[in-house]
Each structure stands twice: as C-alpha cells, then as structure tokens.
N, C-alpha and C positions, 0 to 999 in steps of 0.2 A: 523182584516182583513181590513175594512174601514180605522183604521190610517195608516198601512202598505201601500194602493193605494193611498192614499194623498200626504203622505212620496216620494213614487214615482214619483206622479206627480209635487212634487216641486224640487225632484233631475233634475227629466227630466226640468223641465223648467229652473232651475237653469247652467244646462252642457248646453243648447239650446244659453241664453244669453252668457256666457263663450266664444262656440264657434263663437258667432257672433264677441264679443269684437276682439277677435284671428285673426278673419276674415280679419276686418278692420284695426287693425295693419300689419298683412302681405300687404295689398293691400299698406300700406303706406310706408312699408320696401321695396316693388320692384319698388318704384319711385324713391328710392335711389341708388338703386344700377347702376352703370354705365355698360357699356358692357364689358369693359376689366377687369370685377374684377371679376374672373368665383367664388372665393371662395365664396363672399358674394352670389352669385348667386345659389352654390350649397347649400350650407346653406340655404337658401329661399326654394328652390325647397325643400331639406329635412322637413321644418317646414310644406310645403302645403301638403306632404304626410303625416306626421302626424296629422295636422287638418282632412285631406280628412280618415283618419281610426277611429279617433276622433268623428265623423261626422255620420260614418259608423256605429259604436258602437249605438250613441245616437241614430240613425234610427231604429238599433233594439232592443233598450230598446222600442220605440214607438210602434212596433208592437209588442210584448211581453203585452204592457199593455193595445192595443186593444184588442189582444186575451182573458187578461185576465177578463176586461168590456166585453166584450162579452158574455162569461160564467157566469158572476155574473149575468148578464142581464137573463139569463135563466134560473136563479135558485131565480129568485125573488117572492116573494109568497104574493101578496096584496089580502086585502077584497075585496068580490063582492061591485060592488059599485052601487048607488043605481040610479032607470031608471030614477025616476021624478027629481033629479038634471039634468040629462043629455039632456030632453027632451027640453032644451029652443034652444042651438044650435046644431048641428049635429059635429062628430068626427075633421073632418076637418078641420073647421073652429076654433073650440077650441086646434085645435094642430099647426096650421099654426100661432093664434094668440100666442101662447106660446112660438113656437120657435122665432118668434121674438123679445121677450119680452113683447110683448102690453097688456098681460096678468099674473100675477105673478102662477107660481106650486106651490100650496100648499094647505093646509087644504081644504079652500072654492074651490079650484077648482072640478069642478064637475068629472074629470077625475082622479083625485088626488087616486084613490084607482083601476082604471083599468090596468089591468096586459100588455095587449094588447097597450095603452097610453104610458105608460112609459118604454116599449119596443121600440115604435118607436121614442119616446123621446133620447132615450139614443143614438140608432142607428142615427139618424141626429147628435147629438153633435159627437159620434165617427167619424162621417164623415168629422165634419169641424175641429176633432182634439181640441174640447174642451173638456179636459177632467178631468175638473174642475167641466164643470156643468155635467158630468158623476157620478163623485163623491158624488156632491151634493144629486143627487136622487138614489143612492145606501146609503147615509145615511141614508134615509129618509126611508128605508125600517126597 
C-alpha cells in the first residue's frame, strides 16, 4: 500500500514536470508562428487542447490521491503517547514548529505517537500539496 502511494506520487510528479516542459515549448512554438500560416496555427491550437486534457487528467490523479491520504489518515492507529514528554511545550507550538521544519517528526518528538498530531500533520501537507511528506508519515505508521 505505502509503495503503491509513493509510485503515485512520483508518477504524478513525474506527468507535473512533463507537462511543464510541454508548456514551455508550446509557449515557444506560438512565437513562431506568423499570422498567415493558419496551419501551423491550428496545429498549435490542437497541441494546447491536448496539454489542457493532459493537464486535466493530471489534476484528477491529485485529487484522487488526496482523497486517498485522506482515508489512510483515518485509518491510522498510533500508541498513546506519553503526558510528561509532552508537558515541556503545548500542541501548537510543537506542530507549528514541525511544519516548518525547525523541528525534525520522529522518534524523539514528543507528538511522534499522537493520532490527533499527525492527523493535522498530514492535513497541512495535503493542503500545500506535499505529498511526499504525506507519505513519509504514512510510513511511519
């Protein structure tokens, strides 16, 4: 299951780059084209509809593998995790430093085992569309 969402996420980022590349040759093929040459023109116009379906496609493999980070997110099942780690900082603060990085997820972190924590962990990376470190902490499960 975890290599099959990885696989995922590296197809998806893999068709994301592609279509960029795509992008920015089209954008470089309609500086060539002149106005009286409608052929090259309609050929262009046909490549930009198949990027734009292209495009389409890749957008709903994205929401396809939020939905399906989503439901792994609630079907996650961590240890209770223990009060007196937790007691030096409050939730907040330890989750605001993590999503920034200024703090590493793992073993030592005191949240490292709350269900609630790495819930709203996941939920912020699905938001900004990293779903690399989504993966990360579905491994970790």
């Amino acid at each position: 299951m975890k290599s099959n969402l990885l696989k995922k996420i590296d197809s998806i980022k893999r068709k994301a780059n592609m279509l960029l590349f795509k992008i920015d040759e089209a954008k470089k093929n309609k500086a060539k084209i002149s106005k009286n040459d409608f052929e090259k023109a309609y050929n262009q116009i046909k490549e930009d509809d198949d990027l734009i379906s292209e495009n389409y496609k890749t957008i709903n493999e994205q929401l396809m593998l939020i939905d399906e980070l989503s439901s792994l997110k609630e079907n996650i099942e961590l240890a209770q995790y223990s009060e007196e780690l937790i007691a030096v900082m409050d939730f907040d603060t330890y989750f605001d430093l993590t999503v920034k990085a200024e703090i590493d997820f793992n073993e030592d972190h005191p949240y490292y085992r709350n269900i609630k924590f790495v819930k709203k962990l996941i939920d912020s990376y699905i938001e900004v569309e990293e779903y690399e470190k989504c993966a990360e902490l579905i491994k970790l499960v």
